[in-house]
C-alpha positions as CSV (number, residue, x, y, z in Angstrom):
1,X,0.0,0.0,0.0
2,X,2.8,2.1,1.1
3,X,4.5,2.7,-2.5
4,X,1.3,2.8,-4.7
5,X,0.4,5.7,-1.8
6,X,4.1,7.7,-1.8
7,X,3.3,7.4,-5.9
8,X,0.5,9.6,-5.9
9,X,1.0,11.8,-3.2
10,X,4.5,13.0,-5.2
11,X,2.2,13.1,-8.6
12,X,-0.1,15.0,-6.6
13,X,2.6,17.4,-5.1
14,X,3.7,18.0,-8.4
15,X,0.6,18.5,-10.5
16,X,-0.4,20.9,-7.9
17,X,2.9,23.0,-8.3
18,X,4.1,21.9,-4.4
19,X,7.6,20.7,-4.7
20,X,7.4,17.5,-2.5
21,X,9.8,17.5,0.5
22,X,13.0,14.7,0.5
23,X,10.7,11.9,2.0
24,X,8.3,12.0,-0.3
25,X,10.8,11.6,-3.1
26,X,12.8,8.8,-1.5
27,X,9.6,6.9,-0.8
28,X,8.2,7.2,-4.1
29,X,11.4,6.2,-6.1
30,X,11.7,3.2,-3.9
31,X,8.1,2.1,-5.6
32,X,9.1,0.4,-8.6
33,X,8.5,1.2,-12.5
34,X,5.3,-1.0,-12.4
35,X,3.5,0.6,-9.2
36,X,4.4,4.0,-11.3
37,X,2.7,2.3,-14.4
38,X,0.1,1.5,-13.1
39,X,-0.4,4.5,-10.6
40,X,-0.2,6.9,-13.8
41,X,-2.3,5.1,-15.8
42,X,-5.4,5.2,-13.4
43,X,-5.3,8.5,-12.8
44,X,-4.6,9.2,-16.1
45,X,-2.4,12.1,-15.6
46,X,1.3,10.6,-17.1
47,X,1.5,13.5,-19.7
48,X,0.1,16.5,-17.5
49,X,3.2,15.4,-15.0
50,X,5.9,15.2,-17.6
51,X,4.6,18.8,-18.1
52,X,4.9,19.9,-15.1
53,X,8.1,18.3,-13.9
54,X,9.6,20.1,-16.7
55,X,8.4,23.4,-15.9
56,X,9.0,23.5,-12.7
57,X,12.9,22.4,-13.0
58,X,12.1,18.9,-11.3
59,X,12.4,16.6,-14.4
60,X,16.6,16.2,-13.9
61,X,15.0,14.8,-9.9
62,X,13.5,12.0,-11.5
63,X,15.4,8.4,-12.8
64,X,16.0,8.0,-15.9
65,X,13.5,5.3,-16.4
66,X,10.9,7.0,-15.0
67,X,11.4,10.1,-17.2
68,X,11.4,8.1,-20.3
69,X,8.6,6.2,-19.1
70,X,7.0,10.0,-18.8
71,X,8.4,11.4,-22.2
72,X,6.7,8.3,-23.9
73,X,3.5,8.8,-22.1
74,X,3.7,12.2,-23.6
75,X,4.8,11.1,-27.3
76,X,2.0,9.0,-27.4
77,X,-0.4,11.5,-26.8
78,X,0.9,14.0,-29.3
79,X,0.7,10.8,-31.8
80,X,-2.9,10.0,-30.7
81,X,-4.0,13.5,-30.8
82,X,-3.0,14.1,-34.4
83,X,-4.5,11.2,-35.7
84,X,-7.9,12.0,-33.7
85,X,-7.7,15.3,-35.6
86,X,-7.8,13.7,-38.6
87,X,-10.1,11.1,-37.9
88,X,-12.3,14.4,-36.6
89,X,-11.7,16.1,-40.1
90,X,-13.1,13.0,-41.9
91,X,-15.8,12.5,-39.7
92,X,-17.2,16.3,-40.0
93,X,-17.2,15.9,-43.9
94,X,-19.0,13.0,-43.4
95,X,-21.3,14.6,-41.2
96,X,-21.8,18.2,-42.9
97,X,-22.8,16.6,-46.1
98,X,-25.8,14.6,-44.5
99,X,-26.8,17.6,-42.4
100,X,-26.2,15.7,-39.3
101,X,-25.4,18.3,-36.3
102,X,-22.0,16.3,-34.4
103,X,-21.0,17.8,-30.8
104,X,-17.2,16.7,-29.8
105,X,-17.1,15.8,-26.2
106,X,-14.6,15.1,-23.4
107,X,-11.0,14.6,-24.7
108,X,-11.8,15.3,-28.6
109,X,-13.7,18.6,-27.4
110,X,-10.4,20.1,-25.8
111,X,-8.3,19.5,-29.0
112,X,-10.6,21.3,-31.0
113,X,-10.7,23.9,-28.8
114,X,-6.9,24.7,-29.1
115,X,-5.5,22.2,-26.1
116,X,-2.0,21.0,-27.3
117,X,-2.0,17.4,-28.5
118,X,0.6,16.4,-26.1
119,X,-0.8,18.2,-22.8
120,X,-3.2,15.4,-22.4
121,X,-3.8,11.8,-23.2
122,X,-6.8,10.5,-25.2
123,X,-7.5,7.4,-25.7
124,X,-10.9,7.4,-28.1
125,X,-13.1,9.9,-29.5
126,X,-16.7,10.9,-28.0
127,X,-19.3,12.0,-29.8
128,X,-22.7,13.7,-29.0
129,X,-25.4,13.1,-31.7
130,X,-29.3,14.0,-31.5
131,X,-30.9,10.4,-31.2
132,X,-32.5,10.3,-34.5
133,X,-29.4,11.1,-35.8
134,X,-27.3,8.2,-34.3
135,X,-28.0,5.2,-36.0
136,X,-27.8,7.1,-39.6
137,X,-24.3,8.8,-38.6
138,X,-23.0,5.1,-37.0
139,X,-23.7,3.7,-41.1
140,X,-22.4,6.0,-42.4
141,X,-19.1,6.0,-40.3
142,X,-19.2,2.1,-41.3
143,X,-20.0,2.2,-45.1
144,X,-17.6,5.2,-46.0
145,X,-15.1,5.4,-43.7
146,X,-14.5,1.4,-43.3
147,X,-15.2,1.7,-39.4
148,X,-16.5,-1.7,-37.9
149,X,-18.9,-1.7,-35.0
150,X,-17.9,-3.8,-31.8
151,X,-19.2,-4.8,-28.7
152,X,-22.9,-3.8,-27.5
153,X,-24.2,-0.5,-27.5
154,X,-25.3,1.3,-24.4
155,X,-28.5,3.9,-23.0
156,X,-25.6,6.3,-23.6
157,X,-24.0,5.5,-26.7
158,X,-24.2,2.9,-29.7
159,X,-21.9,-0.1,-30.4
160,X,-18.3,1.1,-30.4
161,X,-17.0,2.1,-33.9
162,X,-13.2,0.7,-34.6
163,X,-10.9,0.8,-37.7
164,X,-7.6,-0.1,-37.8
165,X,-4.7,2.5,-36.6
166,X,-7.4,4.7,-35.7
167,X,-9.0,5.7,-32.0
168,X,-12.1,4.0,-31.4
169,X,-15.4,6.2,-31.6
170,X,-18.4,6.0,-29.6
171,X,-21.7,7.8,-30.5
172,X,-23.4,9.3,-27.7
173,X,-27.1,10.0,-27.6
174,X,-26.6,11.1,-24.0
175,X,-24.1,11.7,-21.7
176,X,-24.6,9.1,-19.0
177,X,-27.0,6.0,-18.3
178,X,-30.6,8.1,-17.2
179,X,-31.3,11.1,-19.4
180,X,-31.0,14.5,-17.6
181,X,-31.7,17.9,-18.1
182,X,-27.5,18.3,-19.6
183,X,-28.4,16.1,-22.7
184,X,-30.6,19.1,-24.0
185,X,-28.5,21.8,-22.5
186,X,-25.7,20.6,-24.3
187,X,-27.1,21.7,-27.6
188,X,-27.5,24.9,-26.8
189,X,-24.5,27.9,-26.7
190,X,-22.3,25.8,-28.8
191,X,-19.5,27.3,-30.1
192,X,-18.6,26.1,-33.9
193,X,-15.2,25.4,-34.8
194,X,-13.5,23.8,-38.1
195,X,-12.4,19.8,-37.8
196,X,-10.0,20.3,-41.2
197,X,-12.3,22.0,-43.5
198,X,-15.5,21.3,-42.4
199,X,-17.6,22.8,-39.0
200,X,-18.0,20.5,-35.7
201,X,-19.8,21.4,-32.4
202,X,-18.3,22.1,-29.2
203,X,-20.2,22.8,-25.9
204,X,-19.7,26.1,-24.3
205,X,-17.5,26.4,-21.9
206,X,-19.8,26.1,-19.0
207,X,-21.3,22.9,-20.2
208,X,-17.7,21.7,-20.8
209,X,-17.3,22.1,-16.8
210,X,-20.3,20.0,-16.1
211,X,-19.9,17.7,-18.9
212,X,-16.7,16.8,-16.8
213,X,-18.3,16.6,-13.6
214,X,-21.2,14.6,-14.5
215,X,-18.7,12.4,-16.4
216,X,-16.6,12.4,-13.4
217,X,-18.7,11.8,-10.9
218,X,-22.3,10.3,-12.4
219,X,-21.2,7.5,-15.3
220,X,-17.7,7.0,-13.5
221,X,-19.4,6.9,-10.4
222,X,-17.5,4.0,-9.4
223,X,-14.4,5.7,-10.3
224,X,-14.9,9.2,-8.7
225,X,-11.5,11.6,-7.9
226,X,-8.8,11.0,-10.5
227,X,-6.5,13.4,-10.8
228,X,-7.3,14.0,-14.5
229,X,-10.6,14.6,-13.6
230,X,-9.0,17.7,-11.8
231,X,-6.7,18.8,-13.8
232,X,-9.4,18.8,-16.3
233,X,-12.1,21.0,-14.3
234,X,-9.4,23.2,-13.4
235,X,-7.9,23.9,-17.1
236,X,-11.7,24.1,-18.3
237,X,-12.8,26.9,-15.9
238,X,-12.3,29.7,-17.8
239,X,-13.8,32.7,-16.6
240,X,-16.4,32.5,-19.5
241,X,-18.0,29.6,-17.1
242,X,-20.9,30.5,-15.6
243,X,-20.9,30.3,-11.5
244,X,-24.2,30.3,-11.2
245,X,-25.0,27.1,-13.9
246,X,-22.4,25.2,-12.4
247,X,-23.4,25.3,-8.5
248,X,-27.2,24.9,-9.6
249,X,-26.0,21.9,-11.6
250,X,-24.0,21.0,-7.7
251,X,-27.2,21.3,-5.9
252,X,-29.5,19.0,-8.0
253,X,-27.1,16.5,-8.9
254,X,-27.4,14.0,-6.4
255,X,-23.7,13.5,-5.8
256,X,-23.4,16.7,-4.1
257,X,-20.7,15.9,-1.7
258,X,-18.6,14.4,-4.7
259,X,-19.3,17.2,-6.6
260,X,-18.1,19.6,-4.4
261,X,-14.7,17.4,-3.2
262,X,-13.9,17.5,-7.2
263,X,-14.6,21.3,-7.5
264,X,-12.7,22.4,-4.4
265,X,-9.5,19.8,-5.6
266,X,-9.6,21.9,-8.8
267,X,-9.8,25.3,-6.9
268,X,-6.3,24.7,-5.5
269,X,-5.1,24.5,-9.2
270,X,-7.3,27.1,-10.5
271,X,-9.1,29.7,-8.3
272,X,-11.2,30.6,-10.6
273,X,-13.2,27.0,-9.7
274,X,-15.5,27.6,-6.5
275,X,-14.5,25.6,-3.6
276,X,-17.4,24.1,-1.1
277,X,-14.6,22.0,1.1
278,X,-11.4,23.0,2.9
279,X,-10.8,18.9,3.1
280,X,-11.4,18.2,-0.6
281,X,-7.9,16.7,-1.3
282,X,-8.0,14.8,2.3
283,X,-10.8,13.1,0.1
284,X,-8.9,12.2,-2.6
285,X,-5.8,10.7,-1.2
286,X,-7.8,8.8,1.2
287,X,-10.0,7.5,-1.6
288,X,-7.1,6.8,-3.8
289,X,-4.6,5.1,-1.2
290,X,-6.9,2.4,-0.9
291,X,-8.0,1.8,-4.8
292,X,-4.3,1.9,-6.0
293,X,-3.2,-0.2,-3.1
294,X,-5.8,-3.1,-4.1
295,X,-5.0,-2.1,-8.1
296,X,-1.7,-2.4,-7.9
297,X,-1.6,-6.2,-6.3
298,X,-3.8,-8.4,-9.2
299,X,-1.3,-9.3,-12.5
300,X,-4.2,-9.1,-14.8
301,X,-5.1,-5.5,-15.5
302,X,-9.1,-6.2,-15.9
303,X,-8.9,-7.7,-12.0
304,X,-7.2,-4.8,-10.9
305,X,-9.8,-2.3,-12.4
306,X,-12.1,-4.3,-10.9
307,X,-10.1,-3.7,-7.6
308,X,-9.7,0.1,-8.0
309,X,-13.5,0.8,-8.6
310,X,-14.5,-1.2,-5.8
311,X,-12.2,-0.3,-3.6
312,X,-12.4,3.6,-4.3
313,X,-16.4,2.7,-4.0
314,X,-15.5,1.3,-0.4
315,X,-13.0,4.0,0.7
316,X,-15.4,6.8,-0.5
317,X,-18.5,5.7,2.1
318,X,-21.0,7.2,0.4
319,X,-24.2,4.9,1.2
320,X,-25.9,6.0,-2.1
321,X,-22.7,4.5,-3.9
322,X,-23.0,1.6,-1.5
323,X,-26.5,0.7,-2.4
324,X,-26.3,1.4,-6.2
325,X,-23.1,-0.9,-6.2
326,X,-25.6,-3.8,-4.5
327,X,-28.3,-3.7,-7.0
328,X,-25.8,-4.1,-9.8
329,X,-24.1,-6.3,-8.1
330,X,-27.7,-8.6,-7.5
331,X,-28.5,-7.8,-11.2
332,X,-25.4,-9.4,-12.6
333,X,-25.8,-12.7,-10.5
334,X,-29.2,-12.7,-11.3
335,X,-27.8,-12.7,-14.8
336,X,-25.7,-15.6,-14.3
337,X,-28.1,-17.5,-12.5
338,X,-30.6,-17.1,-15.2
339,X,-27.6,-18.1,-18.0
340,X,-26.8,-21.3,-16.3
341,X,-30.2,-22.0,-16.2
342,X,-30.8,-21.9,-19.5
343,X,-27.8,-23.8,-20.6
344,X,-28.3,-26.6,-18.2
C-alpha cells in the first residue's frame, strides 16, 4: 500500500505546483517502474506530469526510467491526438454533407478547442449526436469510412465504432445512463469550430465544466476523484463559465458531496473554480490510497480495475454509492443464474 500511496501523493505534489519534500521523493522512487505504471495510468495524468516536472525544473530529480517512461507517455499523446484530428476532419465531412449536427465531447472537445496534442492523453473519440441522428451517422461511419462496430451498444452511446490504426469512436445519444436535463442543454451555446475543412460542435464552456463533472462523478461513479478529472475542471474553468450554472447543476445533482470534493480539488489548481470544502484533497488521497493499493496487487489488468473501482467505492462511504453498487451487483448474478439456467 505504502508505495502505490508515496506514488500519488509526489504526482499529486507535483501536479499541484508543491515541490514534494526529501521523504516523499525517497519513498516514491523506492516504488518500482510497475507501481508507477500503473499509478499513472489510473489516474490518467502521465502526460500533464511530464509537463509539469519540466516546468517546474524537477524533471533532472527523476530516474532515468521514469522520465522516459514519462516522455513516452507524452509522445504517445501527441501521436494519438494528431491522428484523432484527422479522424475528426473525416468525420465532420461525413457529417456536414448529411446535415447531421456532431458535438465533440470530453478529450476530442479540448483539441478542437486549441488544447495542445501532447498536454493530455486521449485514448478514443466521443461524440454527442441527437438520437434520431445516431443510427444514420454510425452507417455512415461504417459504409464510407470502413469503421466496424464492436461490442454492444449502451442507454448512452451505440456499439463502439473501430478501424484499424485509428482511435475508437463512440456515438453518444446522451451523456450518462438516465437522461438528464445536460443532454438538451448541451445543444445549446455551442460554439462552432473547423475539424480540417468542415464545422463540428463544441459545448460552451460552462457545459464543458459540467460535462466533466457529470462524467466524473455520475457515469464513472465507481471511479470518482482521478486526478485528471482535476486537472481537467481546473484547465476548463475559464472565466467564461458561468458560477451560477455550475453550483445549480452542484445542488441538483445528487452527488453533491462528490461534486463539491472535485470542484474544491480543482480550486487549488485554479481559483477561478468555487471551492465548497477545505478537506477536498484529504478526500482524494484517502480515496485513492486504498484503490491503488488493491489495483496495484492483481497481475491481470481487468482484475485490478475491478479492484480500483470497488475499492475507491469502499473507501469513499458514500451509502448512495453503497446501495447502487448492490443492485448491480444482484443484477449481474441474477444474470448468471438465469444463464446457467438456460444452458443446463
Amino acid at each position: 500500500m505504502g508505495s502505490s500511496a508515496a506514488v500519488h501523493e509526489l504526482v499529486a505534489c507535483v501536479l499541484r505546483g508543491r515541490p514534494p519534500d526529501g521523504e516523499t521523493w525517497r519513498r516514491a522512487f523506492e516504488a518500482p517502474p510497475p507501481i508507477w505504471h500503473r499509478v499513472l495510468g489510473f489516474e490518467g495524468c502521465a502526460p500533464q506530469l511530464d509537463w509539469a516536472l519540466r516546468e517546474q525544473s524537477l524533471a533532472d530529480r527523476m530516474p532515468v526510467a521514469l522520465r522516459e517512461m514519462l516522455r513516452n507517455a507524452t509522445s504517445t499523446a501527441l501521436r494519438l491526438g494528431l491522428i484523432a484530428h484527422s479522424q475528426l476532419a473525416e468525420i465532420a465531412a461525413i457529417a456536414s454533407a448529411s446535415n447531421i449536427r456532431v458535438m465533440a465531447l470530453k478529450g476530442a472537445a479540448q483539441l478542437l478547442g486549441g488544447r495542445i496534442p501532447a498536454a493530455r492523453s486521449i485514448s478514443d473519440i466521443d461524440l454527442l449526436v441527437h438520437p434520431e441522428d445516431a443510427d444514420r451517422l454510425h452507417a455512415l461511419l461504417r459504409e464510407n469510412l470502413r469503421y466496424a462496430s464492436s461490442g454492444q451498444g449502451y442507454e448512452h452511446h451505440l456499439p463502439v465504432l473501430d478501424r484499424r490504426g485509428s482511435l475508437s469512436i463512440d456515438l453518444h445519444v446522451q451523456l450518462a445512463d438516465a437522461p438528464s436535463d445536460l443532454d438538451r442543454a448541451m445543444w445549446s451555446a455551442t460554439r462552432v469550430v473547423n475539424a480540417g475543412a468542415h464545422p463540428i460542435e463544441l459545448p460552451s464552456e460552462t457545459n464543458m465544466v459540467l460535462h466533466t463533472l457529470e462524467h466524473g462523478i455520475t457515469l464513472n461513479w465507481m471511479g470518482r476523484y482521478r486526478l485528471r478529472d482535476v486537472l481537467d475542471i481546473a484547465s476548463l474553468y475559464t472565466a467564461a463559465v458561468s458560477h451560477e450554472a455550475v453550483q445549480s447543476y452542484v445542488a441538483r445533482s445528487g452527488a453533491e458531496e462528490a461534486c463539491e470534493i472535485l470542484l474544491s480539488a480543482a480550486h487549488a489548481l485554479e481559483p477561478r473554480v468555487p471551492r465548497f470544502r477545505g478537506d477536498a484533497w484529504s478526500t482524494i488521497r484517502r480515496v485513492a490510497r486504498v484503490r491503488l493499493a488493491l489495483a496495484a496487487l492483481p497481475s491481470s489488468p481487468r482484475v485490478a480495475e475491478r479492484c480500483f473501482r470497488y475499492g475507491g467505492l469502499v473507501a469513499e462511504a458514500s451509502p448512495r454509492s453503497m446501495i447502487r453498487a448492490g443492485r448491480l451487483a444482484m443484477r449481474r448474478l441474477v444474470a448468471v443464474c438465469a444463464h446457467a439456467v438456460a444452458n443446463a
